[in-house]
PyMOL commands that place a pseudoatom at each C-alpha (Angstrom):
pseudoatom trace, name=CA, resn=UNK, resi=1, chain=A, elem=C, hetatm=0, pos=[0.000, 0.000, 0.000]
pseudoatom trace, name=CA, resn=UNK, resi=2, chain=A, elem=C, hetatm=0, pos=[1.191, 3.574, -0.770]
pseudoatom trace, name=CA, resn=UNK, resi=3, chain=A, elem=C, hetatm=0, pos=[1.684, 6.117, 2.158]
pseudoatom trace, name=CA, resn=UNK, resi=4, chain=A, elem=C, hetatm=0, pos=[0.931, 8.845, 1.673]
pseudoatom trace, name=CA, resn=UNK, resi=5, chain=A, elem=C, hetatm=0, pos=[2.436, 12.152, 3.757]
pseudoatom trace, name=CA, resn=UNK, resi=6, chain=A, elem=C, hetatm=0, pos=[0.663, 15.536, 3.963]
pseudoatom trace, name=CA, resn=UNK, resi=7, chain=A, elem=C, hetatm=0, pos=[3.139, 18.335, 2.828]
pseudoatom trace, name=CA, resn=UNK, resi=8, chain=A, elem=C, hetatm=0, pos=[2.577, 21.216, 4.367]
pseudoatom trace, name=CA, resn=UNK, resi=9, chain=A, elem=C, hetatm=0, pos=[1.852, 24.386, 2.010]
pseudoatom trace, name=CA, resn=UNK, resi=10, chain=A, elem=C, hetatm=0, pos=[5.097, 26.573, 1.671]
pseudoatom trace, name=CA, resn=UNK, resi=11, chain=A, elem=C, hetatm=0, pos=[5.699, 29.638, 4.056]
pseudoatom trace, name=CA, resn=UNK, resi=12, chain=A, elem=C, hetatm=0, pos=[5.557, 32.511, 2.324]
pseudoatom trace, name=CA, resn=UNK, resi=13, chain=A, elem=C, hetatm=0, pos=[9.584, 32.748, 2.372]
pseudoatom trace, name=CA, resn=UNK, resi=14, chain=A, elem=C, hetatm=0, pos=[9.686, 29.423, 0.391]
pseudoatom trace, name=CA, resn=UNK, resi=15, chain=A, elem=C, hetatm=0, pos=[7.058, 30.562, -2.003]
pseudoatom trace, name=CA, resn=UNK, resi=16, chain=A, elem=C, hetatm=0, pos=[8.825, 34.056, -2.923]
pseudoatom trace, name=CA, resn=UNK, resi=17, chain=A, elem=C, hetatm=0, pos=[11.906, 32.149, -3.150]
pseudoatom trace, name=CA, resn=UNK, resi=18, chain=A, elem=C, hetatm=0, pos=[10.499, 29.515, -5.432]
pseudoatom trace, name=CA, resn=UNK, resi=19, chain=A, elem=C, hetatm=0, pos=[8.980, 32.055, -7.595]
pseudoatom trace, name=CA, resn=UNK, resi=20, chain=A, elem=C, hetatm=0, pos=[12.727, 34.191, -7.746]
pseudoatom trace, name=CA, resn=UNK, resi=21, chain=A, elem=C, hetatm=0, pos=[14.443, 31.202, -8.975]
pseudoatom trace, name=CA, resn=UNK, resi=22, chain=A, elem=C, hetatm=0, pos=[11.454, 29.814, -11.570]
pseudoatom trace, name=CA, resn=UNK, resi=23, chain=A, elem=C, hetatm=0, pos=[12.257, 34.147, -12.437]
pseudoatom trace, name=CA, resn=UNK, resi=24, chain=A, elem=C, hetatm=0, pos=[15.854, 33.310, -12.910]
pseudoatom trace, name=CA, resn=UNK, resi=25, chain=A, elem=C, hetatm=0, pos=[15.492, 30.471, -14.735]
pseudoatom trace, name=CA, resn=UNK, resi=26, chain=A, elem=C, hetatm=0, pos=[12.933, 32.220, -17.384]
pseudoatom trace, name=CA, resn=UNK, resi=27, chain=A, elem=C, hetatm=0, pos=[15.229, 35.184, -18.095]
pseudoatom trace, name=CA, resn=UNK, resi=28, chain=A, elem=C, hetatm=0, pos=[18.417, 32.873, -18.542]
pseudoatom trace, name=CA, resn=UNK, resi=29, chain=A, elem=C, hetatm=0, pos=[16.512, 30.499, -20.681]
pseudoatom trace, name=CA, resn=UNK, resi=30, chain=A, elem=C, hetatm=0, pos=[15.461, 33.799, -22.365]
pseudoatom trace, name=CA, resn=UNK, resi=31, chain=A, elem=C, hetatm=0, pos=[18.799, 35.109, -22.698]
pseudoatom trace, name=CA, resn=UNK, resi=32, chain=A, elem=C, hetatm=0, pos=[19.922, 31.332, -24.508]
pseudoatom trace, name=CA, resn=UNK, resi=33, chain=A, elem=C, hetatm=0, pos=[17.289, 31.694, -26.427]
pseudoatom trace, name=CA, resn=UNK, resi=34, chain=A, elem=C, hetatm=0, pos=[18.198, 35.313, -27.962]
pseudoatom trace, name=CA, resn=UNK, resi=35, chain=A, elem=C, hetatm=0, pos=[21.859, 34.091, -27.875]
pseudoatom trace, name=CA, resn=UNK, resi=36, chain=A, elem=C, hetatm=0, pos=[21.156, 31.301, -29.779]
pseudoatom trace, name=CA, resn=UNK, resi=37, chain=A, elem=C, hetatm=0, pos=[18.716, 33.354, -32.297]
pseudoatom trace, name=CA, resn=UNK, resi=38, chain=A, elem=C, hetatm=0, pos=[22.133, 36.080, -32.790]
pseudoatom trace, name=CA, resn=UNK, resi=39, chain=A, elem=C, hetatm=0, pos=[24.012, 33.291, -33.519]
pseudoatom trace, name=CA, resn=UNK, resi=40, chain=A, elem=C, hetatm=0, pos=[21.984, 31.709, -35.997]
pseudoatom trace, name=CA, resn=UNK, resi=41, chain=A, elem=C, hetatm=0, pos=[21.183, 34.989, -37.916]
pseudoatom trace, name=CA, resn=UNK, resi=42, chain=A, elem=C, hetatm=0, pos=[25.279, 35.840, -37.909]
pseudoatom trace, name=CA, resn=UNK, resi=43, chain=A, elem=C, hetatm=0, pos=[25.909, 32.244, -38.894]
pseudoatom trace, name=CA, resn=UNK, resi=44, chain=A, elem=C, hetatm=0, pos=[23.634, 32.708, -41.668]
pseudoatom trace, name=CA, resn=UNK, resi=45, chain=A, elem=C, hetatm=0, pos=[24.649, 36.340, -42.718]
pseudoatom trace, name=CA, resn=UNK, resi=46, chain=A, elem=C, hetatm=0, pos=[28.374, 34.524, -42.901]
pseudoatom trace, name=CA, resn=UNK, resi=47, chain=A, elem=C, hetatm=0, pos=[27.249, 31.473, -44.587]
pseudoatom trace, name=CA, resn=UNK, resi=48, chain=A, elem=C, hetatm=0, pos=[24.637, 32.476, -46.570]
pseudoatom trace, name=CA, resn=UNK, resi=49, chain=A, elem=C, hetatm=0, pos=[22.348, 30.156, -45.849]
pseudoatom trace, name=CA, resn=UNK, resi=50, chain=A, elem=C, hetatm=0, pos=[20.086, 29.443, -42.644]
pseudoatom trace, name=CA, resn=UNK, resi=51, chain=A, elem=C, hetatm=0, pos=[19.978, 25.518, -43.417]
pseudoatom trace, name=CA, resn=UNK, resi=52, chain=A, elem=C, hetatm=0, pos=[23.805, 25.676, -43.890]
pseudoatom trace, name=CA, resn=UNK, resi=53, chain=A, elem=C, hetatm=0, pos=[23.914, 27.716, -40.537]
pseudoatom trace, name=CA, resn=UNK, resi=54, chain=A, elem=C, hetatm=0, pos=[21.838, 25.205, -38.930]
pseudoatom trace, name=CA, resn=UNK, resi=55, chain=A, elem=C, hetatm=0, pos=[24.432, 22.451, -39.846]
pseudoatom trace, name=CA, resn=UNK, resi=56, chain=A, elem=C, hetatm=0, pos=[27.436, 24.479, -39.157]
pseudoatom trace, name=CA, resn=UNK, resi=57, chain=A, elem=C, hetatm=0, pos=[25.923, 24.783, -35.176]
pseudoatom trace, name=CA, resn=UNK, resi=58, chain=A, elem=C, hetatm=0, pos=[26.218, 20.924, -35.007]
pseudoatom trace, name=CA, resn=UNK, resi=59, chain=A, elem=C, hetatm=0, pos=[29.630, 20.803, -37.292]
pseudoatom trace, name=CA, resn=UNK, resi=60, chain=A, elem=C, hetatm=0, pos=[33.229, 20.257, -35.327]
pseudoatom trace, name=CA, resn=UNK, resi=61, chain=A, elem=C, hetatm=0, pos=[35.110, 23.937, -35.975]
pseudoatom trace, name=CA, resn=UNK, resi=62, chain=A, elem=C, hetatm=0, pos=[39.183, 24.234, -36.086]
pseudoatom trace, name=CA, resn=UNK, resi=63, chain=A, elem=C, hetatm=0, pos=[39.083, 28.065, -34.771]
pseudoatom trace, name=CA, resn=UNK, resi=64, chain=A, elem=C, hetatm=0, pos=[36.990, 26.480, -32.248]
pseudoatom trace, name=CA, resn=UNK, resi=65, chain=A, elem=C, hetatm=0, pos=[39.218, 23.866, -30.583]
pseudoatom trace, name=CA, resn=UNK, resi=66, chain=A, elem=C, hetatm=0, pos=[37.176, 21.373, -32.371]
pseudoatom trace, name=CA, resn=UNK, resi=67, chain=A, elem=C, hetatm=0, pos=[34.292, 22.035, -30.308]
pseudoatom trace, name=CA, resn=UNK, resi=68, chain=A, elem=C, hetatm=0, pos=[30.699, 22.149, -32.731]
pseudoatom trace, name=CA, resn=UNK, resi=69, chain=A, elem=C, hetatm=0, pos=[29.183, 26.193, -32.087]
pseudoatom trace, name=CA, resn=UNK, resi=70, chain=A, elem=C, hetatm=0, pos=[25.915, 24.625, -30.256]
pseudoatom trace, name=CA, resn=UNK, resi=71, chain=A, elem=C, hetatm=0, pos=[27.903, 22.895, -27.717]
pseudoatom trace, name=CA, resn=UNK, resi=72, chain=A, elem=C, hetatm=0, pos=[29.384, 26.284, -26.312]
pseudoatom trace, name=CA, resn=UNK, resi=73, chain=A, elem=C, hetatm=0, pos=[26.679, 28.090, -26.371]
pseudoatom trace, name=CA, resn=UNK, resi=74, chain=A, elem=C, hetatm=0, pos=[25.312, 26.765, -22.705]
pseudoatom trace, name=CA, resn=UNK, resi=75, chain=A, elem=C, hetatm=0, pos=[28.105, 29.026, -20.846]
pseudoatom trace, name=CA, resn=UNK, resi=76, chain=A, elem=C, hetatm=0, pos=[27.977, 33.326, -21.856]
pseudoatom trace, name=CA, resn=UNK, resi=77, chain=A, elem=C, hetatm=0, pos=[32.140, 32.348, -22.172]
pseudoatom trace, name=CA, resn=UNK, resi=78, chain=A, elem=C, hetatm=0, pos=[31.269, 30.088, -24.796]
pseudoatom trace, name=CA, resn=UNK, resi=79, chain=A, elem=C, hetatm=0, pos=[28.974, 31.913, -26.452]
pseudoatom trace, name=CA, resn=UNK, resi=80, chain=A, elem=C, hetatm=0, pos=[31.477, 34.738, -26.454]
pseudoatom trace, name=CA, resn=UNK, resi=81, chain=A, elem=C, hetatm=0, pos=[33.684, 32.506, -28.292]
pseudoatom trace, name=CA, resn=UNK, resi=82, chain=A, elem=C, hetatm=0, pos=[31.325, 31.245, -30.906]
pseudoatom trace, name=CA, resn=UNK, resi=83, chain=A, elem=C, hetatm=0, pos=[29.970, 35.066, -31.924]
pseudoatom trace, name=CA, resn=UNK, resi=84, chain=A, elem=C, hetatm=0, pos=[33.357, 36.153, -31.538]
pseudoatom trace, name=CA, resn=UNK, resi=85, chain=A, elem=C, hetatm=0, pos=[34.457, 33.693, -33.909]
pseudoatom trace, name=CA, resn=UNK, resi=86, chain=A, elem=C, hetatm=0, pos=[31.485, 33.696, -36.498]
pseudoatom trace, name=CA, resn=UNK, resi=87, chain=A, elem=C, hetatm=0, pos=[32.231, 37.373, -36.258]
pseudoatom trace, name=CA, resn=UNK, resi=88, chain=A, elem=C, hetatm=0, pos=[35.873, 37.380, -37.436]
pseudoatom trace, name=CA, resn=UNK, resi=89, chain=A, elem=C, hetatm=0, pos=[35.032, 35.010, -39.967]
pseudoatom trace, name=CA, resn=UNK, resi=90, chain=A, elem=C, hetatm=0, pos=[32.329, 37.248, -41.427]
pseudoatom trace, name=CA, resn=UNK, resi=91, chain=A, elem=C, hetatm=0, pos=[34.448, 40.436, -41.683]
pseudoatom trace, name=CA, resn=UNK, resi=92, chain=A, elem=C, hetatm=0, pos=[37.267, 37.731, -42.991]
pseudoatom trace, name=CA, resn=UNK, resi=93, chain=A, elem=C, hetatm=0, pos=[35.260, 36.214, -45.924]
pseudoatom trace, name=CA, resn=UNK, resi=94, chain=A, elem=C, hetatm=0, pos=[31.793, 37.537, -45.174]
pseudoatom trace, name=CA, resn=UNK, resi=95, chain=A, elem=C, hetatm=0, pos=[29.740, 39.267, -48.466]
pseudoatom trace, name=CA, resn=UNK, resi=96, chain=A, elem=C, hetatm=0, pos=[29.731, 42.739, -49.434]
for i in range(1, 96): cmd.bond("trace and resi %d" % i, "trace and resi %d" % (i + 1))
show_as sticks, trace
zoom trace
């Protein structure tokens, strides 16, 4: 047989501080979200092509210690690196 055990509701405290974290979490899934969005737009400015840029994300990169674009793009350092790069390369071989 199951047991079943009463929780009690939260205190106020716990409730404000469940509500500030489920706030953090929105705004830094938010700020992935527009991070990844850049990236894909400057990815696809460089390459020319979004479906090309979508495969590039997932695509080992040499100026990128081997590392594929999406896979950095969890940490703001690693995003750094990936616009950085995608930058550099677009003022390198980017169009007109």
């Amino acid at each position: 047989m199951l047991d079943v055990v009463a929780k009690k509701p939260p205190t106020d405290r716990e409730a404000k501080h469940h509500v500030s974290l489920a706030s953090g979490l929105h705004k830094n899934r938010q700020l992935k979200d527009e991070t990844l969005t850049s990236v894909i737009e400057l990815a696809s400015e460089v390459i020319g092509n979004r479906d090309e840029a979508m495969r590039w994300l997932g695509t080992p990169v040499r100026g990128l210690n081997y590392a594929t674009p999406i896979s950095l793009l969890g940490t703001k350092e690693g995003a750094m690196r990936v616009t950085t790069f995608s930058a550099k390369w677009n003022m390198a071989f980017g169009s007109e």
